[in-house]
C-alpha positions in Angstrom: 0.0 0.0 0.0 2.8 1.8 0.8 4.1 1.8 -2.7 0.7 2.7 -4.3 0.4 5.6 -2.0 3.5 7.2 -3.8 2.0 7.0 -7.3 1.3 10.7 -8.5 -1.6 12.2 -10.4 0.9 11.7 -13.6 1.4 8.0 -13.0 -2.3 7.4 -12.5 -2.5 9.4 -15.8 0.0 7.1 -17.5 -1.7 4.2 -15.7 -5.5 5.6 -17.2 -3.8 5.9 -21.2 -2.1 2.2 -20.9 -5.3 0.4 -19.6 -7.5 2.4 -22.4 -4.9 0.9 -25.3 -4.7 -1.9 -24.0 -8.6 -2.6 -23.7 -8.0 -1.2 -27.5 -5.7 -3.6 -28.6 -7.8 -6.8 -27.1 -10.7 -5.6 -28.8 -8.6 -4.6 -32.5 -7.5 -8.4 -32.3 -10.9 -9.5 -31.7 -12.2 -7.4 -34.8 -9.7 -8.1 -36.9 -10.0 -11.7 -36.2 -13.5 -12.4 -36.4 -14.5 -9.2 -39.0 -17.5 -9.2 -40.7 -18.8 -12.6 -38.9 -21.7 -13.0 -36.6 -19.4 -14.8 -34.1 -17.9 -11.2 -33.2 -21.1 -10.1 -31.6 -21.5 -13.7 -30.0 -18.1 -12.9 -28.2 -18.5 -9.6 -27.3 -20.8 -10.4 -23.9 -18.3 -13.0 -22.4 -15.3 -10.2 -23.3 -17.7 -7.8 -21.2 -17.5 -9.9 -18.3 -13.7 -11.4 -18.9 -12.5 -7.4 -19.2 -12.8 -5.7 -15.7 -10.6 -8.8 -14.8 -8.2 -8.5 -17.7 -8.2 -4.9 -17.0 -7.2 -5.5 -13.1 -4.5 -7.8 -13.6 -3.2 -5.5 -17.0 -3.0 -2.9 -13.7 -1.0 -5.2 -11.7 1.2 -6.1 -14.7 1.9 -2.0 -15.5 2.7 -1.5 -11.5 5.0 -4.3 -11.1 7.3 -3.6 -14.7 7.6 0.2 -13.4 5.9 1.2 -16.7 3.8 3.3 -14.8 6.7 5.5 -13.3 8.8 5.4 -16.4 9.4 9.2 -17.7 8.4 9.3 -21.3 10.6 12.4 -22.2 13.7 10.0 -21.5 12.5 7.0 -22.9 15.1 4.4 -24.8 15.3 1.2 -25.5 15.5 -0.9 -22.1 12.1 0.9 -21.7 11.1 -0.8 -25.3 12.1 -3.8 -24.0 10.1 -3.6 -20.9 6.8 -2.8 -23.2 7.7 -6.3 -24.6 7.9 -7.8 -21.6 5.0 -6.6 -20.2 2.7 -7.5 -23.7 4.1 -11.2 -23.4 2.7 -11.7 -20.0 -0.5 -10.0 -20.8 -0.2 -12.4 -23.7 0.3 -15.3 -21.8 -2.1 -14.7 -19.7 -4.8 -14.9 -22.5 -3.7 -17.3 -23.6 -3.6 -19.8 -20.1 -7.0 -18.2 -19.9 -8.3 -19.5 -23.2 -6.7 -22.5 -22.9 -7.3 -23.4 -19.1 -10.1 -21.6 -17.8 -12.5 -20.5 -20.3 -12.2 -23.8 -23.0 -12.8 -26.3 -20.9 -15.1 -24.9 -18.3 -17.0 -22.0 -20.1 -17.1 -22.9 -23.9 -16.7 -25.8 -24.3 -14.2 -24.6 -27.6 -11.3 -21.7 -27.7 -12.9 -18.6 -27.1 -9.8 -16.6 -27.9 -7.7 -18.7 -30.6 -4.4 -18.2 -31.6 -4.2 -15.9 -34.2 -6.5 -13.4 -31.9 -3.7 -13.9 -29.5 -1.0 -13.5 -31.4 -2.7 -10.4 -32.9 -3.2 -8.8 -29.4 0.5 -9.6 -28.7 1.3 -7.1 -31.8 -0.8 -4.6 -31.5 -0.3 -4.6 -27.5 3.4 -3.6 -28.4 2.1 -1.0 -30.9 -0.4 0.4 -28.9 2.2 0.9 -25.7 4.5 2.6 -27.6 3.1 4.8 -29.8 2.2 7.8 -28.0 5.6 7.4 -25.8 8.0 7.7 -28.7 5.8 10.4 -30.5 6.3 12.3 -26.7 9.7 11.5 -26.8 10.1 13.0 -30.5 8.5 15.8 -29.8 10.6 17.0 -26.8 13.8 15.9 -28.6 13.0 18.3 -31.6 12.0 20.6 -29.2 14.9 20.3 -27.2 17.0 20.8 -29.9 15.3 23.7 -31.7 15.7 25.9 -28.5 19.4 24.4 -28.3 20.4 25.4 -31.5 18.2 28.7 -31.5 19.2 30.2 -28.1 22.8 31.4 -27.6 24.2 27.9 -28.8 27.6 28.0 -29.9 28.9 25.8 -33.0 31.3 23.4 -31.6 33.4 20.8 -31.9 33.4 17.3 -30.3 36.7 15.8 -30.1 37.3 12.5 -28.9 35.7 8.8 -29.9 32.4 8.0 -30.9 31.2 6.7 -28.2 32.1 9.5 -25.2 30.3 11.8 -28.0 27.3 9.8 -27.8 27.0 10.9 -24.0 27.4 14.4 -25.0 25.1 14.5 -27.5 22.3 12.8 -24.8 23.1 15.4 -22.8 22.3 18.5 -25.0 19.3 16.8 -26.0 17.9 16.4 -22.4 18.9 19.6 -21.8 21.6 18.6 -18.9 24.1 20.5 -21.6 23.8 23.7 -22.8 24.7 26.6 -24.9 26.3 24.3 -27.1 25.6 23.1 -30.2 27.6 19.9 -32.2 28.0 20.5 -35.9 30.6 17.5 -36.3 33.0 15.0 -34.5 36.9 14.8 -34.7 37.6 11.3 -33.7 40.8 9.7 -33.2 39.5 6.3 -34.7 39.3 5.9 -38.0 36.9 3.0 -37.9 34.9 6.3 -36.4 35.3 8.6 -40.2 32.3 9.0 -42.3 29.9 7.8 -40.1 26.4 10.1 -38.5 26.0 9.8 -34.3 22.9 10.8 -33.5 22.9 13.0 -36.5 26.0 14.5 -36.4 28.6 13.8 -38.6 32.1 12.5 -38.1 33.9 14.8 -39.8 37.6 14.0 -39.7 40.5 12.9 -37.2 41.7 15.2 -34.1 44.5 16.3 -37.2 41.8 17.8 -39.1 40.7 20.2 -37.2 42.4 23.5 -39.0 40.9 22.1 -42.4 37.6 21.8 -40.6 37.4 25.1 -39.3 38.2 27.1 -42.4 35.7 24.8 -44.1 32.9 26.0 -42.1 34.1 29.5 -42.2 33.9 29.7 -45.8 30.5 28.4 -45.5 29.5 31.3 -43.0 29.2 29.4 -40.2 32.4 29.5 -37.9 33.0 27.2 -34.9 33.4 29.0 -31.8 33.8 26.1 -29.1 35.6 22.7 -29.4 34.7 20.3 -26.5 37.4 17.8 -25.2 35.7 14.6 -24.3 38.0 11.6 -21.9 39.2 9.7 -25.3 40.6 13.1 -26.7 43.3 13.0 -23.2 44.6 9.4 -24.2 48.2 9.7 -25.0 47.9 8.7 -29.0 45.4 11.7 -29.4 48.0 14.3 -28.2 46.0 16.9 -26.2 49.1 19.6 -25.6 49.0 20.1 -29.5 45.8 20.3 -30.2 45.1 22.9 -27.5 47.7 24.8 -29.4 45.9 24.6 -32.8 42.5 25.2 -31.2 44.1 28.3 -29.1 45.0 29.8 -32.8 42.2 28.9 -33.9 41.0 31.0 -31.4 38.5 28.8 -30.4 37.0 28.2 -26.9 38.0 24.7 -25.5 36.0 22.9 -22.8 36.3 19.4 -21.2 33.8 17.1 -20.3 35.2 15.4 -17.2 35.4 11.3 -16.5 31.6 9.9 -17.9 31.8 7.0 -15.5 31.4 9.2 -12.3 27.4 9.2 -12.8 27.4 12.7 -12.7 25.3 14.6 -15.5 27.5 15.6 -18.2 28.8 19.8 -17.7 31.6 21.7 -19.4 34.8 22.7 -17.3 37.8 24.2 -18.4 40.8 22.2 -19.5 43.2 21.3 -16.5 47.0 20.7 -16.3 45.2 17.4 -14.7 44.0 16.4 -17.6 47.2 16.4 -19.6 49.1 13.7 -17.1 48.0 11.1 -19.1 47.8 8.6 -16.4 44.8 6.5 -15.8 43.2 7.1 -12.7 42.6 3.9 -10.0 39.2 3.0 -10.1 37.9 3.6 -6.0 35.4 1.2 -4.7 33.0 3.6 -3.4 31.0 1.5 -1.7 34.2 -0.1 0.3 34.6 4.0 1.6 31.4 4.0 1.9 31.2 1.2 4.4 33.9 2.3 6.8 32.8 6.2 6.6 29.2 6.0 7.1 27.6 7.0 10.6 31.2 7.4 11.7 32.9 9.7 13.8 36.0 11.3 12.0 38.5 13.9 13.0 41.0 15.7 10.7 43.9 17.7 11.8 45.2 20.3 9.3 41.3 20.2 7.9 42.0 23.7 6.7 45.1 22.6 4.0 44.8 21.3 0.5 44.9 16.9 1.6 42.9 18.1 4.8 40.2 19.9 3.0 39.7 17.4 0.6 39.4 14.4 3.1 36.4 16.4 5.0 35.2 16.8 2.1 35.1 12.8 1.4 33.9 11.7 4.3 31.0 13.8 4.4 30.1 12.7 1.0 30.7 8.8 1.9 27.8 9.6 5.0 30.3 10.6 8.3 27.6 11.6 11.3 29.8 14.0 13.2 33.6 15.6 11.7 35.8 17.5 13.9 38.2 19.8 11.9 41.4 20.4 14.0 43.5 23.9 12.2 45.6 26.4 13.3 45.0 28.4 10.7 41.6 30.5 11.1 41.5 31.8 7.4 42.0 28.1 6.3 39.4 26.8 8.8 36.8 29.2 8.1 37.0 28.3 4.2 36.6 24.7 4.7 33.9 25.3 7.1 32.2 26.6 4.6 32.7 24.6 1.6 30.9 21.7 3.6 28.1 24.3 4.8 27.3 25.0 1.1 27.8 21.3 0.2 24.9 19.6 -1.2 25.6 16.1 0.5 26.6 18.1 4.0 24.5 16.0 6.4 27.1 15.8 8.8 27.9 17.5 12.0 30.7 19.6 11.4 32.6 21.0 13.7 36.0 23.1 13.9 38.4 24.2 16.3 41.3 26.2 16.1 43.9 24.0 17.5 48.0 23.6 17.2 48.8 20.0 17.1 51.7 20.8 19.2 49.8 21.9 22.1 49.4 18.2 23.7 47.2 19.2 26.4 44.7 21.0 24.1 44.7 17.9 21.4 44.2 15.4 23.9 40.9 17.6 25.3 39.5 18.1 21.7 39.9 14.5 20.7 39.3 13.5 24.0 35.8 14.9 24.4 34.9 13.8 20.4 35.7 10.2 21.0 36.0 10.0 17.1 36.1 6.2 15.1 38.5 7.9 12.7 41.4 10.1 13.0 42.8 11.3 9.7 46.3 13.6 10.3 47.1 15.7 7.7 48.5 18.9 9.9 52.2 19.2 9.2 55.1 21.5 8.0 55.9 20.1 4.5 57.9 22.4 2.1 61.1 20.9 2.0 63.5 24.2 1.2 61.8 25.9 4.2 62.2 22.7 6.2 66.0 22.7 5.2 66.0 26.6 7.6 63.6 26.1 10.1 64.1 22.4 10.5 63.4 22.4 14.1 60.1 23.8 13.7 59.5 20.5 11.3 60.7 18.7 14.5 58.3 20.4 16.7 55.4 19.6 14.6 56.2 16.5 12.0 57.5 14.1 15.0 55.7 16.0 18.5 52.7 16.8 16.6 52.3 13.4 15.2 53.0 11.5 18.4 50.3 14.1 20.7 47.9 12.9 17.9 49.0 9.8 17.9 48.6 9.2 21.6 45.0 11.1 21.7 43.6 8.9 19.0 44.9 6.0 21.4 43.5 7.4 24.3 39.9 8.0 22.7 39.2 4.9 21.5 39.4 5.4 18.2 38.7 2.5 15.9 42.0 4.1 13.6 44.8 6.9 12.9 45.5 7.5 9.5 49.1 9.4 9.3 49.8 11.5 5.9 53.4 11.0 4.9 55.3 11.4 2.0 57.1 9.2 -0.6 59.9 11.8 0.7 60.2 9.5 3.9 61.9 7.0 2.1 65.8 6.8 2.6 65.2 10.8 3.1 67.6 13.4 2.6 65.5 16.2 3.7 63.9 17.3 7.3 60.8 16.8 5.6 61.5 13.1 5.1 63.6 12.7 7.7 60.9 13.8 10.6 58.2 12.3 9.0 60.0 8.7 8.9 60.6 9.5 12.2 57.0 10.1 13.1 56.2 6.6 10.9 58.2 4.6 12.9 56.6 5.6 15.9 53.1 5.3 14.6 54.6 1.6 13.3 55.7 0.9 16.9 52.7 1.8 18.6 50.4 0.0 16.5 52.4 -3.2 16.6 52.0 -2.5 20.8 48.6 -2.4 20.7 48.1 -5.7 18.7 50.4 -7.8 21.3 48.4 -5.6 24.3 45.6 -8.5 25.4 42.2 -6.7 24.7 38.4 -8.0 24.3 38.1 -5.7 21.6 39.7 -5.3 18.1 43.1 -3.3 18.5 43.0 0.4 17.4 45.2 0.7 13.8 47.6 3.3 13.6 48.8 3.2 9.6 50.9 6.1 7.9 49.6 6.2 3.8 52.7 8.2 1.8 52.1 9.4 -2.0 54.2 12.1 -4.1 53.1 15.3 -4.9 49.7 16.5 -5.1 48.6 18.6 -8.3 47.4 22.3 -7.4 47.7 21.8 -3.5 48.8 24.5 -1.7 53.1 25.1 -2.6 53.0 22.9 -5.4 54.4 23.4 -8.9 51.3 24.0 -10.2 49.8 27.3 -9.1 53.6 28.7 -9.5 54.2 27.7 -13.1 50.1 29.2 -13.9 51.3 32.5 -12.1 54.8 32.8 -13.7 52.7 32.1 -17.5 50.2 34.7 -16.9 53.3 36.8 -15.6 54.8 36.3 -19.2 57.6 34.2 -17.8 60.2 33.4 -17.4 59.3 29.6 -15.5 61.4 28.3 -13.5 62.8 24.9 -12.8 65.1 23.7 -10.2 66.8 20.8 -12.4 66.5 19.3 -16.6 66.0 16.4 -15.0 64.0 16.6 -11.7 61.5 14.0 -12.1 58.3 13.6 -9.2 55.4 11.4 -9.1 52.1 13.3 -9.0 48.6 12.5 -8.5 45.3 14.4 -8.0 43.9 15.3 -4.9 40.6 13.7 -5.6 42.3 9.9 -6.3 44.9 10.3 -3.5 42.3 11.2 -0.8 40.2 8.3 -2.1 43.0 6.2 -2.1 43.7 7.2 1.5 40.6 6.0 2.9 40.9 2.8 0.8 43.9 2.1 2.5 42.3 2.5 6.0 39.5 -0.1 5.4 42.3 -2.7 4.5 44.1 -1.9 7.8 40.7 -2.3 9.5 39.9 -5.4 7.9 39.1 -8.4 10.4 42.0 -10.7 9.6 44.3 -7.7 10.7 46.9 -7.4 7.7 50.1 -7.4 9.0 51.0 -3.8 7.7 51.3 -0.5 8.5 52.5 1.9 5.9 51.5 2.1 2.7 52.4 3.8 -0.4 49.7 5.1 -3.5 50.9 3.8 -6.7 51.1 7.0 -8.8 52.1 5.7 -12.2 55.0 6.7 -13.9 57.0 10.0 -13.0 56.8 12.6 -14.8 59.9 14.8 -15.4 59.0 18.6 -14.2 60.2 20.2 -17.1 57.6 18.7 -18.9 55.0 19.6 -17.3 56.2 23.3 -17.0 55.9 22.8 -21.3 52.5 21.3 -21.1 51.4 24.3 -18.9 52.7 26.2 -20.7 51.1 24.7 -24.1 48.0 24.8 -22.4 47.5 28.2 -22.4 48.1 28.0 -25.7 51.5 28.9 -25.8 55.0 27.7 -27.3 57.8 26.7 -24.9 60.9 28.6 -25.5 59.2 30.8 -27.6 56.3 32.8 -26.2 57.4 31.4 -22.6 61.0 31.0 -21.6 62.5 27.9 -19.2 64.8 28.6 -16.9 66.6 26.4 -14.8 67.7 27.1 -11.2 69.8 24.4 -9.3 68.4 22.0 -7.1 67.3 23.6 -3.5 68.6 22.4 -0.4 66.8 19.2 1.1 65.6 17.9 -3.1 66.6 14.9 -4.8 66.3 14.2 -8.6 64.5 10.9 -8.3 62.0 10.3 -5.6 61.8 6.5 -5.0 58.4 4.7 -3.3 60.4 2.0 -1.1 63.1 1.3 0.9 66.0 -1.5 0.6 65.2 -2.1 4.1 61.3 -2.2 3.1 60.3 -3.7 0.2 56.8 -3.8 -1.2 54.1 -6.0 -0.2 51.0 -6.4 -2.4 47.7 -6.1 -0.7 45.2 -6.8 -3.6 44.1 -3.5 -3.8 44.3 -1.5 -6.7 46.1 1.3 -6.5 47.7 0.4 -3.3 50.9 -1.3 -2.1 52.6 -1.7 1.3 55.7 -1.8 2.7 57.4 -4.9 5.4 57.1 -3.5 8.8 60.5 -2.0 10.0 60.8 0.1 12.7 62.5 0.3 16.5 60.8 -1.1 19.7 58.8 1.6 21.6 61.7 1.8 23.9 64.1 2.5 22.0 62.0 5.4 20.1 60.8 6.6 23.6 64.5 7.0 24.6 64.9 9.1 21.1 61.6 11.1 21.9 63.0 12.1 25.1 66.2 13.2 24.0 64.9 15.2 20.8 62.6 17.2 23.8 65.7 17.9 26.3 67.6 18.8 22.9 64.9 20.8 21.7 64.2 22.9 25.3 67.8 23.6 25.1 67.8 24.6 21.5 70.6 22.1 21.0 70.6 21.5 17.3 73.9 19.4 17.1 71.9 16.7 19.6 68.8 16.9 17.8 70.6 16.1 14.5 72.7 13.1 15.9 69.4 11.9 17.4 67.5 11.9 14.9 70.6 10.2 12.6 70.8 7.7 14.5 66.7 7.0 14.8 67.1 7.1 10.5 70.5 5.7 9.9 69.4 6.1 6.1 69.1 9.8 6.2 71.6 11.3 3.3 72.4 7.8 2.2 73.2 6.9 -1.6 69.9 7.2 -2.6 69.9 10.7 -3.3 
């Protein structure tokens, strides 16, 4: 009852015009059967009585096959599929009735027959459909006269025929606009000649000079050019087609991943885009799972891995999110990106709050009693490090450990720790404290599994990953700033070479790696490491920036090079000799063997890095911390 409660005053219209056909249809077949014979007439008193019955059960039929709550504007063919379905059991129900019921016990003969039957089945189907396509022709002509007739720009789709399929369904339901496709550049050639959805393939991504002045001649220039997923695939080469289309002077938009289930909308091209490295695919639902109704705090909430992991978990269905930052400006914009968020159904909740401050951590996560700690708060860019490398003491190693210990001390089910592929053999202070702060999370959380307990031990996992692309001191937002500046752009090194990955997939990748640490069998591993594809050397993506705003490296925008900082290394490597990998069966995840001190040894460290530190002794905090990380300068730099 439930169910029929919900149908609407359009669904009971929809219901009203597919019982009327269908009574249509049954009584078509009958006339067509038995036209022009007196045995029409002598049926037409038991159909009387047979058709509130046939008309009942046709209801039941329409309910059950969601006919009834189908939208006509959108339908396709799963929904012409559906109409056959539900005519073959309306059939087969005659026809169990003629045969069955009504032959044996009524008639004493068939009162239906085949042919009337099979008639029915026919012009069931016809009957069904009609009106629902002619609907759905009429609002697709519609849709397209006013998309063509208001404002719509020629344009372009670039890419194969199949992502232009999707953009093409999208301007005709309206869910893209002020565009209108006048042709198809597709990198296939199996793709050339052919019409999608009316639109012509007019030519390969090459072509697209020759296409342009084609349509000029004719009067009718193209404005637009629309970058679909296919037209980023290395083969199609995106850098030099932006160029073209930049002197073409045409306006070039993407349409972002199609398998998101998002509705299709235009964005700007991105130096994202032009990686060209396949993003992991994220079980969502896994997130999903260990997010929902959770408790989750995140220190540094306010920085660019921060913001984005509140941002996560209140879209994979957190109940309550603390946001721990010492920044107020930071804090107050993340506070309200999730206020204006659409999905925001979380209590959030932030606090101005210096992870080095134990006393005040351990009250704010105290008094939470979070499931989840995520810590992202931390000083991270290395040639500042390389200065005020004691401050990177202060809050990389005793920042970590305060939250760390307050995690422990609320119960929480897990501590994620953000680290860096940096922490690997490190020859920075960046890598060096936060291997240091690894270790201890490593050495804590194998303590708690040996501690005796009637409950599953908390996790304590550290997740490292390269650099993120437009985070806050990445190379990104610099090189954008130097091009709009004219140039020059600088780069440290020729051959400086970093992995990089978006802030989207390694936040998603993140979480992933917290549900395998909380998995019931316990894995046996506490850091991992995001697998971010192949490096990519930084001088070329200085020239693809740069060729993205439709510019010529070394002609419109100089390079220049500027020596490598103190604290960098050419090559950034993603495990140890000491470590190797582990595989987990995740995708996009690895792990590395456990290696770190005992907890007494690293408390013996701790406590001489704080009597070092009161006294502002930096030759004892150095040969501590050397002899905590051996590794640190080794030949891996």
């Amino acid at each position: 009852m439930t169910r029929l409660a919900q149908l609407t005053s359009r669904n009971l219209l929809i219901a009203a015009h597919d019982l009327l056909v269908s009574v249509a249809a049954l009584f078509a077949a009958f006339y067509i059967r038995f036209e022009g014979a007196s045995s029409f007439w002598e049926r037409v008193p038991l159909l009387l009585q047979l058709l509130p019955y046939f008309i009942a059960f046709s209801f039941v039929v329409f309910y059950f096959s969601n006919l009834l709550t189908t939208k006509w504007r959108f339908i396709s063919l799963p929904d012409a599929l559906n109409i056959v379905r539900v005519a073959t059991v309306l059939t087969l129900a005659l026809l169990v009735l003629d045969y069955i019921i009504v032959a044996p016990n009524v008639r004493g003969t068939f009162f239906f027959g085949k042919l009337t039957i099979i008639l029915y089945w026919f012009l069931e189907i016809l009957a069904l459909s009609a009106l629902r396509f002619a609907y759905r022709y009429f609002r697709y002509t519609r849709v397209r006269h006013h998309a063509k007739a208001v404002d719509s720009a020629p344009a372009l789709l670039i890419g194969r025929a199949a992502d232009a399929e999707v953009v093409l369904r999208g301007i005709e339901s309206g869910a893209v606009k002020r565009i209108w496709p006048i042709g198809i550049l597709s990198p296939s050639t199996a793709d050339r000649g052919q019409l999608i959805r009316g639109v012509p393939v007019l030519g390969g991504i090459d072509d697209v000079e020759d296409v342009a002045a084609d349509f000029a001649r004719r009067g009718k220039p193209i404005a637009r050019a629309l970058m679909m997923p296919s037209a980023f695939e290395a083969d199609c080469h995106p850098e030099t087609f932006l160029m073209r289309a930049r002197r073409l002077r045409l306006i070039v938009s993407r349409l972002p991943s199609l398998e998101s289930g998002d509705a299709p909308r235009l964005a700007p091209v991105a130096v994202e885009d032009l990686l060209l490295r396949p993003s992991e695919k994220i079980d969502y639902g896994r997130l999903e799972a260990l997010v929902k109704g959770k408790a989750v705090v995140v220190t540094g909430g306010g920085g660019s891995i921060g913001a984005e992991i509140c941002q996560r978990v209140v879209a994979f269905g957190a109940a309550r999110l603390l946001i721990l930052e010492n920044s107020e400006p930071a804090l107050y914009a993340i506070t309200e990106v999730l206020a204006a968020a659409p999905e925001a159904n979380a209590a959030v909740e932030g606090r101005i709050a210096d992870i080095r401050d134990r006393d005040r951590v351990f009250a704010l996560i105290g008094e939470f009693k979070p499931d989840l700690v995520f810590h992202a708060a931390a000083l991270k860019h290395v040639p500042i490090l390389e200065r005020d490398w004691s401050e990177g003491v202060k809050t990389n190693i005793f920042g970590s450990i305060n939250v760390a210990d307050a995690a422990v001390a609320s119960g929480a089910e897990a501590m994620v720790m953000i680290s860096t592929d940096k922490a690997i053999e490190p020859v920075s202070m960046l890598g060096l404290t936060k291997r240091f702060a690894e270790m201890y999370c490593q050495a804590l959380d194998r303590q708690l599994a040996e501690r005796p307990s009637g409950r599953p031990p908390m996790r304590l996992i550290s997740v490292r990953f390269g650099n993120v692309l437009a985070s806050n001191g990445s190379v990104v937002p610099k090189f954008k700033a130097q091009i709009e500046a004219g140039g020059p752009v600088t780069v440290t090194h020729p051959d400086m070479v970093r992995y990089f990955m978006t802030i989207r997939e390694a936040c998603d990748l993140v979480i992933t790696a917290a549900s395998h640490a909380l998995a019931p069998d316990r894995p046996g591993v506490s850091v991992y490491v995001l697998n971010m594809g192949q490096p990519v050397r930084i001088v070329e993506l200085a020239e693809r920036m740069i060729r993205l705003s439709g510019l010529q490296p070394g002609y419109d925008v100089e390079i220049v090079f500027t020596g490598i900082r103190p604290g960098e290394r050419l090559n950034e490597i993603l495990f140890a000799s000491e470590e190797p990998a582990v595989e987990i069966g995740v995708a996009g995840i690895m792990a590395a063997k456990p290696n770190e001190p005992p907890m007494q040894t690293l408390k013996a460290w701790i406590a001489a890095l704080d009597q070092a530190i009161a006294r502002n002794d930096p030759v004892t905090i150095k040969a501590v911390l050397k002899d905590a990380v051996p590794e640190f300068g080794s030949s891996a730099a």
